[in-house]
Jmol script that loads the backbone (N, CA, C; Angstrom):
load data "model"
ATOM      1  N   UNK A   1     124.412  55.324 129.374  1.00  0.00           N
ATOM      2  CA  UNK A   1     124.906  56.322 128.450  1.00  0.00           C
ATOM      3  C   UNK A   1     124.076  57.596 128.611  1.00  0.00           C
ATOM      4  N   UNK A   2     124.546  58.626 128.945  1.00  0.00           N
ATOM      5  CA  UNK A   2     123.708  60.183 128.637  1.00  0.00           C
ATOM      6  C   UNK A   2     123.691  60.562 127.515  1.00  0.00           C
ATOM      7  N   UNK A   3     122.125  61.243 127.727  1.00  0.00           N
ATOM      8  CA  UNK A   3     122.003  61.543 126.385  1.00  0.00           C
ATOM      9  C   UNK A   3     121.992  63.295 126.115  1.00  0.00           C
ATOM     10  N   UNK A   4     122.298  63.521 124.996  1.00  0.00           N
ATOM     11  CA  UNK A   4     122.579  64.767 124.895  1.00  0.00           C
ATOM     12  C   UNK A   4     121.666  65.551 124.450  1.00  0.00           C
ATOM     13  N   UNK A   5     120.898  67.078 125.078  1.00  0.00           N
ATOM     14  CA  UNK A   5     119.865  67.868 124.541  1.00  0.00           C
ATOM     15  C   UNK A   5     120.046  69.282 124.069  1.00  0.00           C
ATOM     16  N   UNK A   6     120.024  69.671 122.822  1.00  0.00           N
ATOM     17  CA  UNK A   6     120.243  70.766 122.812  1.00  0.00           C
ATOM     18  C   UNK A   6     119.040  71.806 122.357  1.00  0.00           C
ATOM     19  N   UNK A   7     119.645  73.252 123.060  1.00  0.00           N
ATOM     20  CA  UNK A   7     118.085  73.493 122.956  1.00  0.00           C
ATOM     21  C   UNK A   7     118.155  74.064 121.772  1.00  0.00           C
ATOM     22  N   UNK A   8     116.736  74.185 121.664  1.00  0.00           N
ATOM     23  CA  UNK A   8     115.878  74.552 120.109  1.00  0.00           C
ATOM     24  C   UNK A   8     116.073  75.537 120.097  1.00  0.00           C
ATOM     25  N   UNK A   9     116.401  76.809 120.463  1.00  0.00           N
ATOM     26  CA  UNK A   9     117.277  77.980 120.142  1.00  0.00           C
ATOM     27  C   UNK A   9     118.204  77.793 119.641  1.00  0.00           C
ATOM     28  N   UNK A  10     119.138  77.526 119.938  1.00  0.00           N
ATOM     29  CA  UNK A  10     120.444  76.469 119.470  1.00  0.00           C
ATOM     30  C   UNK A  10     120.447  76.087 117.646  1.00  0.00           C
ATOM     31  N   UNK A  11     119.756  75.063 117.576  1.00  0.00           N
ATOM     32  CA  UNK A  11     119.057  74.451 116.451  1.00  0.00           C
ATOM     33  C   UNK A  11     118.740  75.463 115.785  1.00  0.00           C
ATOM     34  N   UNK A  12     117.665  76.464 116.328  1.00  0.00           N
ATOM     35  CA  UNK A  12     117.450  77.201 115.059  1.00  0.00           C
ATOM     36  C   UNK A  12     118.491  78.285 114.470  1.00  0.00           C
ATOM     37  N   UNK A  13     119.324  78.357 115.234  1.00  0.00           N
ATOM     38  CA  UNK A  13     120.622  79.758 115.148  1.00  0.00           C
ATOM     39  C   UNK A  13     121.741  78.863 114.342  1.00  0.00           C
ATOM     40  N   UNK A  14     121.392  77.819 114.281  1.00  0.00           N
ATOM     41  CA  UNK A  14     122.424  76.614 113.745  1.00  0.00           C
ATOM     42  C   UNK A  14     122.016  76.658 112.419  1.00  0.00           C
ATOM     43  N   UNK A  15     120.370  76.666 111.919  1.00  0.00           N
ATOM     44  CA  UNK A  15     119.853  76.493 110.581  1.00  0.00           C
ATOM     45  C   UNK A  15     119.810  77.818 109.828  1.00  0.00           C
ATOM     46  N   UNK A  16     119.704  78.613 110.596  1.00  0.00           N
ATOM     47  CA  UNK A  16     119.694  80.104 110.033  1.00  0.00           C
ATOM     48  C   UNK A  16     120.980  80.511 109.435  1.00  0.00           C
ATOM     49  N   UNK A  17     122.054  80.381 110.454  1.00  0.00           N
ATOM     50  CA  UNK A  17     123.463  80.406 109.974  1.00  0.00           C
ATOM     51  C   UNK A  17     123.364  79.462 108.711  1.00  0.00           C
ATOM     52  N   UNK A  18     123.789  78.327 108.847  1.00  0.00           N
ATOM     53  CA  UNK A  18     124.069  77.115 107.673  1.00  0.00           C
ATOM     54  C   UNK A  18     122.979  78.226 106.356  1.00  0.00           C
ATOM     55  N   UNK A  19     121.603  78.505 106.360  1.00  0.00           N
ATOM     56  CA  UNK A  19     121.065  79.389 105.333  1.00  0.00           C
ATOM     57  C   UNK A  19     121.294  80.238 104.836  1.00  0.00           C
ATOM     58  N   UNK A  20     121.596  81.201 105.924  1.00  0.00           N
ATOM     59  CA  UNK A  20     122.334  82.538 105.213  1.00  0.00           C
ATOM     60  C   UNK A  20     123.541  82.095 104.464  1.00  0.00           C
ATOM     61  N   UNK A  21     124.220  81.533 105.150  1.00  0.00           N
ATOM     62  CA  UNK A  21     126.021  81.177 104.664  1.00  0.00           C
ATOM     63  C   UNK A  21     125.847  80.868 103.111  1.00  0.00           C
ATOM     64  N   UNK A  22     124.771  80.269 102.968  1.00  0.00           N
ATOM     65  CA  UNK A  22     124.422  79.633 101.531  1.00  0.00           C
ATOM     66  C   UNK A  22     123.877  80.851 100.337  1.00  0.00           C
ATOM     67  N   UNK A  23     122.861  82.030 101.274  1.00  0.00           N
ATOM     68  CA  UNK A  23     122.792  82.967 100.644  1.00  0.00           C
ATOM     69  C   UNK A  23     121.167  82.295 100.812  1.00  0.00           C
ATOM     70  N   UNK A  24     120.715  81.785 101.260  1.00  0.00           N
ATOM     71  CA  UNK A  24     119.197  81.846 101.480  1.00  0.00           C
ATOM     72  C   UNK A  24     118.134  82.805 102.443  1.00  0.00           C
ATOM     73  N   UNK A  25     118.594  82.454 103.413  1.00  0.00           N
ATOM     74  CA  UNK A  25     117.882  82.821 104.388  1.00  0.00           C
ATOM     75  C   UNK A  25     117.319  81.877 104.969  1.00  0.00           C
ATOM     76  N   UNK A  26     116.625  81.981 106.428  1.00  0.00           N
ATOM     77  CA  UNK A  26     116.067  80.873 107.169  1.00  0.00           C
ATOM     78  C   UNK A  26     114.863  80.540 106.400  1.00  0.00           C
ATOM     79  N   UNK A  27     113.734  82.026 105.876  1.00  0.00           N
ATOM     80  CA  UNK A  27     112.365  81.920 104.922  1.00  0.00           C
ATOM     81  C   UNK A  27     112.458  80.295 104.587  1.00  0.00           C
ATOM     82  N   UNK A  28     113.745  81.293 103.519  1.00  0.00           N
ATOM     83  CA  UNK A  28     113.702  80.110 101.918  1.00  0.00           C
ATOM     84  C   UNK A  28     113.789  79.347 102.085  1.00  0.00           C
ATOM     85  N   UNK A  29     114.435  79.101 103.212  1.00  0.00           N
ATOM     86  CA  UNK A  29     115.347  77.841 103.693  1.00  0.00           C
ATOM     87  C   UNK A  29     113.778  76.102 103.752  1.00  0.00           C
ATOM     88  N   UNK A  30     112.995  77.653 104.766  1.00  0.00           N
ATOM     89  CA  UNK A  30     111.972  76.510 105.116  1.00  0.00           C
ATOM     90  C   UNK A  30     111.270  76.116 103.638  1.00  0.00           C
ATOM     91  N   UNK A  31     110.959  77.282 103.264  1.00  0.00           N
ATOM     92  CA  UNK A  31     110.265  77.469 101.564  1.00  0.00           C
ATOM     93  C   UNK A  31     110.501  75.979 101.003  1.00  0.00           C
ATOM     94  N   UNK A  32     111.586  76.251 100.724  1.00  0.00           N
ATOM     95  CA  UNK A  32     112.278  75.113  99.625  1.00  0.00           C
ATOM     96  C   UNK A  32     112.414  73.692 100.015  1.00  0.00           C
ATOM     97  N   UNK A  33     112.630  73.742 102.142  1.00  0.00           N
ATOM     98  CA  UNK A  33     112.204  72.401 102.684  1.00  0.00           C
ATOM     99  C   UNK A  33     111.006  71.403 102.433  1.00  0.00           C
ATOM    100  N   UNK A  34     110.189  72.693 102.210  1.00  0.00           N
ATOM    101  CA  UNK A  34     108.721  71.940 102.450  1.00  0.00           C
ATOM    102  C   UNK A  34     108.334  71.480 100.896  1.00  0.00           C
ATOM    103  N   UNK A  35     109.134  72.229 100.169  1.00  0.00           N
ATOM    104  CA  UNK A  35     108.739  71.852  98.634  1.00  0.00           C
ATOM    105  C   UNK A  35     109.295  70.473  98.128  1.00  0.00           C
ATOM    106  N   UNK A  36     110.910  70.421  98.880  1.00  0.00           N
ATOM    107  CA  UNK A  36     111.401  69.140  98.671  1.00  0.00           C
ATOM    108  C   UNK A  36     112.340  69.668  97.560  1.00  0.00           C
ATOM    109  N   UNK A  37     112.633  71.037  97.548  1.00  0.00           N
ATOM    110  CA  UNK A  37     113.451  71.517  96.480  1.00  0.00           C
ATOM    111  C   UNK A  37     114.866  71.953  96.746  1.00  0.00           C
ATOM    112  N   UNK A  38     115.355  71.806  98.282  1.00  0.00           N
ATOM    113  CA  UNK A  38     116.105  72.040  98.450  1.00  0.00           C
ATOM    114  C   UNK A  38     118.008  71.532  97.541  1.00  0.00           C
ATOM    115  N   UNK A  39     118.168  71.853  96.801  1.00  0.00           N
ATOM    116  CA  UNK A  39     119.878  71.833  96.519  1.00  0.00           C
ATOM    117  C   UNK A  39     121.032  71.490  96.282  1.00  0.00           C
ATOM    118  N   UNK A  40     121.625  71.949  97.636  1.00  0.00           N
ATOM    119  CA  UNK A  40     122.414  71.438  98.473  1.00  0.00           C
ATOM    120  C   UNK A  40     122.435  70.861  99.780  1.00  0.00           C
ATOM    121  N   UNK A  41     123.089  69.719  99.838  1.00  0.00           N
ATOM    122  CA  UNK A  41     123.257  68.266  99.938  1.00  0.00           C
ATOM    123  C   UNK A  41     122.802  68.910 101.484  1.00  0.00           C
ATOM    124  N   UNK A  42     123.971  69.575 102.222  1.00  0.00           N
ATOM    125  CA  UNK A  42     123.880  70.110 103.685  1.00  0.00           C
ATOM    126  C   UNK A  42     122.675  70.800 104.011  1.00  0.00           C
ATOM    127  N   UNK A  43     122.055  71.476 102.982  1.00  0.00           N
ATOM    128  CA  UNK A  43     121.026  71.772 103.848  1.00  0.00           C
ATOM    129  C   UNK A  43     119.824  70.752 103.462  1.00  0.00           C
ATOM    130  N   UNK A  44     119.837  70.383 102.510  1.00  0.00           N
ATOM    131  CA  UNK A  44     118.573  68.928 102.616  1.00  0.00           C
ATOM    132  C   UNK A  44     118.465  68.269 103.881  1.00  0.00           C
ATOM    133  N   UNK A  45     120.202  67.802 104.522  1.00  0.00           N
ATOM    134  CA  UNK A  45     120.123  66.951 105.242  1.00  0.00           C
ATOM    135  C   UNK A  45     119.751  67.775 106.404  1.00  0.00           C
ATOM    136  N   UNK A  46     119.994  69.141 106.549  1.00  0.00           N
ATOM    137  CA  UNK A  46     119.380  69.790 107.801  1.00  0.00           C
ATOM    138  C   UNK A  46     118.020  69.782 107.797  1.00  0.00           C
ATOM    139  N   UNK A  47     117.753  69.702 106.333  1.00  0.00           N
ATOM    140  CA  UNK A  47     116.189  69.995 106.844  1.00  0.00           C
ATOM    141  C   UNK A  47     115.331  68.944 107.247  1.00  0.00           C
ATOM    142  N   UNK A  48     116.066  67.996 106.535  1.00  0.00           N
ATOM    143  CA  UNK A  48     115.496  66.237 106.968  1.00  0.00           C
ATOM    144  C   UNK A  48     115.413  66.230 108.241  1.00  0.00           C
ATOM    145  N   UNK A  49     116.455  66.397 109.095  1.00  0.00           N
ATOM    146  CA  UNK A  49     117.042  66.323 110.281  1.00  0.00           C
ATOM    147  C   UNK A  49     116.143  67.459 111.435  1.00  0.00           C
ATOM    148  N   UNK A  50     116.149  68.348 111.147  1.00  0.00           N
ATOM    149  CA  UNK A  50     115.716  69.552 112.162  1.00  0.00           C
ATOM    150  C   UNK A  50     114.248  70.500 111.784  1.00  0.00           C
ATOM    151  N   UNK A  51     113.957  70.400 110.737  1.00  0.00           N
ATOM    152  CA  UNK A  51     113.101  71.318 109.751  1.00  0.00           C
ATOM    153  C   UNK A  51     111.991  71.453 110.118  1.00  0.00           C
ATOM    154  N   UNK A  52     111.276  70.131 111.186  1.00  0.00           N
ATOM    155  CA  UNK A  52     110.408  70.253 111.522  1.00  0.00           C
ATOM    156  C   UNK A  52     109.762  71.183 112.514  1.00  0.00           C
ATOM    157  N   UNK A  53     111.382  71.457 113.576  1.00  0.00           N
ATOM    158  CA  UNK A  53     111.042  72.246 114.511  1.00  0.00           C
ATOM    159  C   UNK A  53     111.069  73.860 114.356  1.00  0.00           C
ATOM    160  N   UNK A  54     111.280  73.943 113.064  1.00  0.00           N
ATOM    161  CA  UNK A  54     110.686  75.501 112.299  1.00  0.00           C
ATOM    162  C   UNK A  54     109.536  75.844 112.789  1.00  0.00           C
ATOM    163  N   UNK A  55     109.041  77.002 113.280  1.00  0.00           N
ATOM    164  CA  UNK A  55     107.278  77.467 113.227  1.00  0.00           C
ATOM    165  C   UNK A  55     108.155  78.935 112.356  1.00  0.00           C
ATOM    166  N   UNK A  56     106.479  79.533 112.295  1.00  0.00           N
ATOM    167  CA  UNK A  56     106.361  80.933 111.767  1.00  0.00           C
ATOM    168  C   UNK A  56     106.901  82.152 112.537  1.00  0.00           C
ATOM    169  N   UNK A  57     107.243  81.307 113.529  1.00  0.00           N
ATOM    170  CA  UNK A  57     107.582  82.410 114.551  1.00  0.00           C
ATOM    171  C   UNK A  57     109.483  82.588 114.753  1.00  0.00           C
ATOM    172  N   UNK A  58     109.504  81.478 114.131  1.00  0.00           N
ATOM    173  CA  UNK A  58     111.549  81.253 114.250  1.00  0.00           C
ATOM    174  C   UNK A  58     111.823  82.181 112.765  1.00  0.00           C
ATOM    175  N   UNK A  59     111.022  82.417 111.662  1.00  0.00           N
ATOM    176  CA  UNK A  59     110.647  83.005 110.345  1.00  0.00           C
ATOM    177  C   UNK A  59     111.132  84.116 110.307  1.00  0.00           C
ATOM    178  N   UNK A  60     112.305  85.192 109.960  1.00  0.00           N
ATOM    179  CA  UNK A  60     111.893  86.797 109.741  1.00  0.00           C
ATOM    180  C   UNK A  60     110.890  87.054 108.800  1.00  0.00           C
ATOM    181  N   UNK A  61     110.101  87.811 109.157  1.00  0.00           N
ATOM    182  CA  UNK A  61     109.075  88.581 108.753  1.00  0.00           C
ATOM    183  C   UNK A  61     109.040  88.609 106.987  1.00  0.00           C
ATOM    184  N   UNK A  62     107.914  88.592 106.293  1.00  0.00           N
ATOM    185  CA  UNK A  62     107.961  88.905 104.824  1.00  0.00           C
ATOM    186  C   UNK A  62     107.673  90.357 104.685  1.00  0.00           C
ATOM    187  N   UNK A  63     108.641  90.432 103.427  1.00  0.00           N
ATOM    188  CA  UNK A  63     108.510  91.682 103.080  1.00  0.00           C
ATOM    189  C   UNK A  63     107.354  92.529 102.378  1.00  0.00           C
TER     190      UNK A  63
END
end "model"
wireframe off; spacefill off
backbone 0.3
color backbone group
């Protein structure tokens, strides 16, 4: 069976979208991951799922 890789660019343009769409942002997105405060259902499970491969650097900038 092959297995399938997608890249981590990918992933993160995937979590950013799904954030904004929600009206977060990628920030908050992580913000609220790491707090365990996240929401909604879809992005919990993204963050369960992918959240880890966030750094500071996938982040827009604070204001």
């Amino acid at each position: 069976m092959a297995s399938l890789t997608v890249p981590r660019e990918d992933i993160v343009e995937m979590l950013k979208r799904n954030a904004e769409a929600t009206g977060l942002g990628l920030r908050r997105f992580c913000e609220l991951g790491k707090e365990d405060r996240l929401d909604n259902p879809l992005l919990r499970d993204l963050w369960l799922i992918w959240g880890d491969l966030l750094t500071e650097e996938d982040l827009p900038p604070t204001a």
